[in-house]
C-alpha positions as CSV (number, residue, x, y, z in Angstrom):
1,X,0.0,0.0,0.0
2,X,3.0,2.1,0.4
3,X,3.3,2.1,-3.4
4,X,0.2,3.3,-4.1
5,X,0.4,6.0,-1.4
6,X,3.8,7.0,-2.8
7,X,2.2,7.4,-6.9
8,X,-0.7,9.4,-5.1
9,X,-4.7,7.6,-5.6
10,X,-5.3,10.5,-7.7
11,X,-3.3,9.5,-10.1
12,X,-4.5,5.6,-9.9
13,X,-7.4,6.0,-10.6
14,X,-6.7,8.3,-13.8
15,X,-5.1,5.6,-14.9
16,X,-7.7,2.9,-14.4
17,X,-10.4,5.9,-16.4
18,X,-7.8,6.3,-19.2
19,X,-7.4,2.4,-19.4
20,X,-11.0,2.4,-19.5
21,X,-12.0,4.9,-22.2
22,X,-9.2,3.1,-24.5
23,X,-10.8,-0.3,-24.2
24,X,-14.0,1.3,-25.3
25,X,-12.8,3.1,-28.1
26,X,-11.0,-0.1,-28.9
27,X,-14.2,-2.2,-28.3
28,X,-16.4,0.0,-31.1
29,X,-13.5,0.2,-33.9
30,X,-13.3,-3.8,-33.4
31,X,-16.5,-4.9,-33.2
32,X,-18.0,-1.9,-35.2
33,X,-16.5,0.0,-37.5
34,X,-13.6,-2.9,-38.6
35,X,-14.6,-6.2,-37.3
36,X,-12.4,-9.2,-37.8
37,X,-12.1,-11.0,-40.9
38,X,-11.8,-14.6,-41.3
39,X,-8.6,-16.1,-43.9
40,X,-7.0,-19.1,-44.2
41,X,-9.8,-21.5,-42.1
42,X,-10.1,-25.3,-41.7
43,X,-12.0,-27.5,-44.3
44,X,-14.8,-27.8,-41.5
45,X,-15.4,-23.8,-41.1
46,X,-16.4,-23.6,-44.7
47,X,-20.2,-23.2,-46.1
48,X,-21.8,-26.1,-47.1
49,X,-21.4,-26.6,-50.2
50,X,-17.5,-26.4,-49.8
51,X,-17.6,-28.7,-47.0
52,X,-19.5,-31.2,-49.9
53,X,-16.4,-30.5,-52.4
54,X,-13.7,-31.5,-49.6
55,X,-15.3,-34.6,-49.1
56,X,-15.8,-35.7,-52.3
57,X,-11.8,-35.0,-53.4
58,X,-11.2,-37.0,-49.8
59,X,-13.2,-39.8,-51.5
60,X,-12.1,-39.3,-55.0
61,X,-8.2,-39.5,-53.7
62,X,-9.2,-42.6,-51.1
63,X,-10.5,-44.6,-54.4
64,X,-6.7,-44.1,-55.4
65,X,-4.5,-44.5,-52.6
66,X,-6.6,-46.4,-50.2
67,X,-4.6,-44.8,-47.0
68,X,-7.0,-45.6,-44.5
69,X,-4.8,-42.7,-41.9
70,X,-4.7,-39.7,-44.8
71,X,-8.1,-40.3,-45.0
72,X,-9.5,-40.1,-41.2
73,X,-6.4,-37.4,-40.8
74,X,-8.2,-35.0,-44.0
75,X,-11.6,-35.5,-41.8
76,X,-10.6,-34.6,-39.1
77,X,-12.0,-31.7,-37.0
78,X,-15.7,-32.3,-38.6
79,X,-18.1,-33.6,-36.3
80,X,-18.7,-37.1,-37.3
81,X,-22.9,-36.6,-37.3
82,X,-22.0,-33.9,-39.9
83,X,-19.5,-35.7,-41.7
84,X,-22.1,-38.6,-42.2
85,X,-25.0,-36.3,-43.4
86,X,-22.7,-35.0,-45.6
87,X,-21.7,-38.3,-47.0
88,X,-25.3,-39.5,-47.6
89,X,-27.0,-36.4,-48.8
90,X,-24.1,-36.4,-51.5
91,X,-24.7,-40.5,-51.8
92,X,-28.0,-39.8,-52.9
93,X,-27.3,-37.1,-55.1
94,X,-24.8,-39.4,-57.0
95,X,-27.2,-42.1,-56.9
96,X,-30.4,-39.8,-58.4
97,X,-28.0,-38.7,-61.2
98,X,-26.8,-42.4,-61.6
99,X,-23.1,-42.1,-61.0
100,X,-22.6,-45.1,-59.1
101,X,-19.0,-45.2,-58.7
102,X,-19.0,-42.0,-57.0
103,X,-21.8,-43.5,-54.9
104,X,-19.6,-46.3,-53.9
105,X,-16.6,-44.0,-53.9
106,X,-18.1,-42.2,-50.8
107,X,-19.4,-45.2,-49.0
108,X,-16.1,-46.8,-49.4
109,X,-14.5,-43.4,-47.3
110,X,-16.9,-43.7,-45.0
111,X,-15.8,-47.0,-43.9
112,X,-12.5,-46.1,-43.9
113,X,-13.0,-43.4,-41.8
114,X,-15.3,-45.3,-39.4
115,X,-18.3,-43.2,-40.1
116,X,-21.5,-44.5,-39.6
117,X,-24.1,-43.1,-42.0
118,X,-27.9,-42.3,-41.4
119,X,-30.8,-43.9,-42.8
120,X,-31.1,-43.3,-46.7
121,X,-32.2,-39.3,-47.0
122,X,-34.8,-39.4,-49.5
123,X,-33.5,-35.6,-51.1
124,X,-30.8,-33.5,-49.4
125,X,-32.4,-30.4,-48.6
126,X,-30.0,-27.6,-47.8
127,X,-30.8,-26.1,-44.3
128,X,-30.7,-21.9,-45.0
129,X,-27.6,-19.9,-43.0
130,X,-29.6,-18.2,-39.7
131,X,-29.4,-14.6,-41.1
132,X,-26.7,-13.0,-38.2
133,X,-28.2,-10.0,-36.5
134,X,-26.6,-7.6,-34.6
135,X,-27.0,-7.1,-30.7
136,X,-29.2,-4.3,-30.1
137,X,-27.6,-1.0,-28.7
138,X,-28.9,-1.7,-24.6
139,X,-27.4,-4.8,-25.3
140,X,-23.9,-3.7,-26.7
141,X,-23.9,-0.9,-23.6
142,X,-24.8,-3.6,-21.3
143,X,-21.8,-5.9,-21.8
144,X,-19.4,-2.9,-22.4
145,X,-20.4,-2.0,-19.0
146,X,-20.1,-5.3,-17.4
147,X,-16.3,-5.6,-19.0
148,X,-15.9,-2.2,-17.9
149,X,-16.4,-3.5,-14.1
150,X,-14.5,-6.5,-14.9
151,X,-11.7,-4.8,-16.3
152,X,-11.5,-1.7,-13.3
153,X,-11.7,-5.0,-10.7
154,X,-8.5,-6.7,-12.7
155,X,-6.9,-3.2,-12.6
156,X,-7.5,-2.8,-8.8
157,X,-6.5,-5.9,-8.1
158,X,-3.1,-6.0,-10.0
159,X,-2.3,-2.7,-8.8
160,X,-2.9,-3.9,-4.9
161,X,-0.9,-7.2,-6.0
162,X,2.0,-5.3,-7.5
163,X,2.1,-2.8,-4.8
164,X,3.1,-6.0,-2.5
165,X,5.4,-7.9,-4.9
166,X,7.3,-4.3,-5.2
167,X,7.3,-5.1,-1.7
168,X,8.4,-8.0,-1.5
169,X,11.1,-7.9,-3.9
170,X,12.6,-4.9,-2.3
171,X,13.2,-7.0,0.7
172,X,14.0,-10.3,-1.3
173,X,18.3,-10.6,-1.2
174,X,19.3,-10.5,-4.5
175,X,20.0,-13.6,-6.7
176,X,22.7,-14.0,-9.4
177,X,21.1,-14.0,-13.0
178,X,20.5,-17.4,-14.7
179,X,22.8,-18.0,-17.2
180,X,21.5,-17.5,-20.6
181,X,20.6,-21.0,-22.7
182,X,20.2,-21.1,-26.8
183,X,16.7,-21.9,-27.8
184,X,16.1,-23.4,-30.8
185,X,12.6,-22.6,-32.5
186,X,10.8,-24.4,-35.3
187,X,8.9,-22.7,-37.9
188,X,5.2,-24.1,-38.5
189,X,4.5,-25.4,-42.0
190,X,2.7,-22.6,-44.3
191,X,-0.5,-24.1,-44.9
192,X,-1.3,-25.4,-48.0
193,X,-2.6,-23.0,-51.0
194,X,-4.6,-25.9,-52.7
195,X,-4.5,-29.1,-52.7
196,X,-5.5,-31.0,-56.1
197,X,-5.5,-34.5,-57.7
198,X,-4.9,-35.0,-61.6
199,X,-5.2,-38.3,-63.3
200,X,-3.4,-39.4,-67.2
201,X,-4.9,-42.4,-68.8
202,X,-3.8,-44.0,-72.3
203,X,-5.3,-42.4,-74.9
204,X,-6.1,-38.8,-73.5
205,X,-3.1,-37.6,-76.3
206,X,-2.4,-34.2,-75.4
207,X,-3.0,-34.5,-71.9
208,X,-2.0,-31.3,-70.1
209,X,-3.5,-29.8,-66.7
210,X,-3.1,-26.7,-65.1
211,X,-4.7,-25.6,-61.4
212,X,-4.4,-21.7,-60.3
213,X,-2.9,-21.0,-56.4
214,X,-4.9,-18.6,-55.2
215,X,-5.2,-16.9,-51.4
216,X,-8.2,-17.6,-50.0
217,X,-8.7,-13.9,-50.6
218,X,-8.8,-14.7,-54.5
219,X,-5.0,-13.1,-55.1
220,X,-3.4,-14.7,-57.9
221,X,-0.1,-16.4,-56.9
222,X,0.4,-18.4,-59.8
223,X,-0.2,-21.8,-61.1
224,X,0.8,-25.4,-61.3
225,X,0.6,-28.8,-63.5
226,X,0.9,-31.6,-65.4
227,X,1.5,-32.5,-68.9
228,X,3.0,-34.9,-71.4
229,X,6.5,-34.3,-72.1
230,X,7.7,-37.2,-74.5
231,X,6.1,-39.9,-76.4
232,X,7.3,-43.2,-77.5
233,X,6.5,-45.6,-81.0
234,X,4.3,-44.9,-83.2
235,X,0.4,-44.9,-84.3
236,X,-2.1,-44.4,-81.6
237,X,-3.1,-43.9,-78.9
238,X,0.2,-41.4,-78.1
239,X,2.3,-43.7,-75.8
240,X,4.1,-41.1,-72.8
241,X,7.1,-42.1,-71.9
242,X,7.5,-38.9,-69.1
243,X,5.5,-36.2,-68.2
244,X,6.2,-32.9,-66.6
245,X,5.4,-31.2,-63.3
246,X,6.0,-27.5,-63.6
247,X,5.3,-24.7,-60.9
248,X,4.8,-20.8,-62.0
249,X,5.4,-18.6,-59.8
250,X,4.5,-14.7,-60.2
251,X,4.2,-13.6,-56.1
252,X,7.9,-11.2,-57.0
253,X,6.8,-9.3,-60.2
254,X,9.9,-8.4,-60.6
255,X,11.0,-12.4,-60.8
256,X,8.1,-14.0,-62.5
257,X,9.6,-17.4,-62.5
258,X,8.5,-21.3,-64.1
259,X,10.2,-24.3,-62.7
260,X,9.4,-28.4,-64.3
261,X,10.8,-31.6,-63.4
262,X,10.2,-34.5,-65.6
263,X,8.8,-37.5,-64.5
264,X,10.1,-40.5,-66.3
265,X,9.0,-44.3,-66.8
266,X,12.2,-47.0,-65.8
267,X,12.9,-47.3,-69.4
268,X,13.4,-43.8,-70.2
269,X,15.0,-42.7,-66.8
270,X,17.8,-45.6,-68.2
271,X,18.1,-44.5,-71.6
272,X,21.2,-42.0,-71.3
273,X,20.3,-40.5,-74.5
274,X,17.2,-39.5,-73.5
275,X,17.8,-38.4,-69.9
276,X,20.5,-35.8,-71.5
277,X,17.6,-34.8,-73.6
278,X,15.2,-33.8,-71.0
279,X,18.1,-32.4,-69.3
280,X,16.8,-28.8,-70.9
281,X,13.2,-29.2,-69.7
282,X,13.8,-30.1,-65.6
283,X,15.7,-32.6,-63.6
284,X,15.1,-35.8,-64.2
285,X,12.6,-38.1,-61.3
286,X,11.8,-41.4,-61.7
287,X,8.5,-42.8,-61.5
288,X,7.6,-44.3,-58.3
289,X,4.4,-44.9,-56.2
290,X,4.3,-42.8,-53.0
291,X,7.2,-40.6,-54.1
292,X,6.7,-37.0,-53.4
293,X,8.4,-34.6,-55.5
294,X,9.7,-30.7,-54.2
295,X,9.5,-28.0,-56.9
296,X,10.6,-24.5,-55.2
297,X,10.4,-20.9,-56.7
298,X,11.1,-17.9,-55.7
299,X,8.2,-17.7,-53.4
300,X,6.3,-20.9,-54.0
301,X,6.9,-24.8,-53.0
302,X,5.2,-26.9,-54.8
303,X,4.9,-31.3,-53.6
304,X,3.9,-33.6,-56.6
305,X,3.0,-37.1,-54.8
306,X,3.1,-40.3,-57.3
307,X,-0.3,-41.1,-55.6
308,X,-0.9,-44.6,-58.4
309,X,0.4,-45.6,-61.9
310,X,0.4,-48.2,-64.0
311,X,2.7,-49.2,-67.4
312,X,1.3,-50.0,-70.3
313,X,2.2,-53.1,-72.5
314,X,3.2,-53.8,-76.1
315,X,4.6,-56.0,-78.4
316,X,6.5,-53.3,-80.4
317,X,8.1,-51.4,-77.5
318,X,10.0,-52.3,-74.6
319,X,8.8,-52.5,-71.1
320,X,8.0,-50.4,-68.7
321,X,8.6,-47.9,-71.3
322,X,5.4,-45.9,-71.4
323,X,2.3,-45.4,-69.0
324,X,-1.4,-46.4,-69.4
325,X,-2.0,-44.6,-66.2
326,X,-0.8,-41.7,-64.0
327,X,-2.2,-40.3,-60.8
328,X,-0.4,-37.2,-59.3
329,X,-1.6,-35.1,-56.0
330,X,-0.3,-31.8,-56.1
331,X,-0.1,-29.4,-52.7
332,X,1.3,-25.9,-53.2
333,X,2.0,-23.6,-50.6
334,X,4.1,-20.5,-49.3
335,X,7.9,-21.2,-49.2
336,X,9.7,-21.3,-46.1
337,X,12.4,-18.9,-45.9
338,X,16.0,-21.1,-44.6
């Protein structure tokens, strides 16, 4: 009590009324005038019909890669009611437009994910957002007043509290300083950008797909891919014999940059000749089935993950030379500075 005698009560409490009047000006510009905006939230924040796209590309990339974990792990977070009203309301809409496969697709990720689903919904009936109203002015004033007292009773009370640990420590011998110890931080992952699943099968000649990376604020960042990048033989269908992954990156406009790795079948990635000629294009990779390939920019990553593929056979060509089927899942994001 000494303490606050010595800084004068006068002066206390024109603190605690300054303190006050700043949390209330601070209350109406956040809740008022420039209330918080929402960026960057989890798959089960979304609306509803964005929720229904997540859990069809969970499903669509389960019927590829059959990983019982990445599936439960890309569900997690939803409520498991909602996650199985989800998955039958989008059962029955495959089923009433007579895509079965998808129909099995998502019963088959339920399982994995040990969901059980309702009874069959005989139409999925979208439930309308509550329209958010605002708190009525009484009502605003009534619990800025109650924080108010909260607040001036936290204020008391720490001043009262530090007037005795002033105390205290003023009687308190003094202690030699701890030495100082290194701490080593880790930086969190930037969350993904996108996340998006392409699939090559013999016969789509030309094949070439490209996905934009947006912020969830719609800024253009740039793009990413994959295409065909050499064929093999003759006649057709066109036979591939390596593809390429590519990354463009425009987030420095002053270094607008495009970075490709090829992906090759085994017989190419041995055929010296060859390798030295897509030595122009990217760095050679290999084809192989859960391999995840890093493509960085200046201020993009991009991971390509060999999710499935299969070679395709024939009499006239050698084997494992070129593919009848390619699955890739691409996942760009913000690159880590070192």
């Amino acid at each position: 009590m000494e303490y606050i005698d010595r800084i004068g009560r006068a002066n206390l409490i024109k603190g605690v009324v300054v303190f006050l009047v700043g949390l209330a000006i601070g209350l109406i510009i956040g809740w008022g005038l420039w209330p918080v905006q929402y960026y960057d939230t989890d798959p089960q924040d979304l609306r509803r019909s964005h929720k229904e796209a997540w859990v069809l590309m969970v499903a669509d990339s389960y019927s590829l890669n059959q990983d019982d974990e990445a599936a439960q792990e890309r569900l997690q977070g939803f409520e498991e009611s909602e996650v199985g009203e989800i998955i039958s309301s989008l059962i029955v809409g495959a089923e009433e437009e007579g895509d079965l496969p998808a129909a099995q697709r998502l019963r088959d990720l339920a399982g994995a994910a040990g969901i059980t689903l309702p009874g069959a919904l005989p139409e999925a009936t979208p439930t309308p957002a509550p329209v958010a109203r605002g708190p009525s002015i009484l009502r605003s004033l009534g619990i800025v007043l109650v924080l108010f007292l909260l607040v001036a009773l936290v204020v008391v009370g720490g001043g009262v509290a530090l007037a005795h640990w002033r105390e205290r420590r003023e009687r308190a011998p003094l202690r030699p300083a701890p030495k100082e110890e290194l701490i080593s931080w880790e930086v969190p992952e930037e969350a993904p950008l996108g996340q998006f699943v392409t699939t090559y099968t013999l016969g789509d000649d030309g094949y070439d797909t490209s996905f934009n990376i947006e912020t969830p604020a719609g800024e253009f960042y740039g793009a990413c891919g994959v295409g065909f990048s050499e064929v093999i033989g003759e006649g057709a269908p066109d036979k591939i014999t390596a593809f390429e992954v590519w990354l463009f990156d425009k987030t420095d406009a002053s270094n607008v940059q495009t970075v490709t790795k090829v992906l090759m079948s085994e017989h190419a990635y041995g055929d010296e000749a060859l390798r030295e000629k897509m030595n122009d294009r990217g760095e050679a990779v290999l084809v192989e089935r859960g391999k995840t390939i890093t493509i960085e920019a200046v201020g993009l990553q991009l991971r390509a993950q060999i999710v499935d593929f299969a070679y395709g056979v024939s009499p006239d060509l050698p084997p494992n030379s070129f593919f009848e089927r390619l699955t890739t899942e691409l996942t760009p994001r913000m690159r880590q500075e070192a």
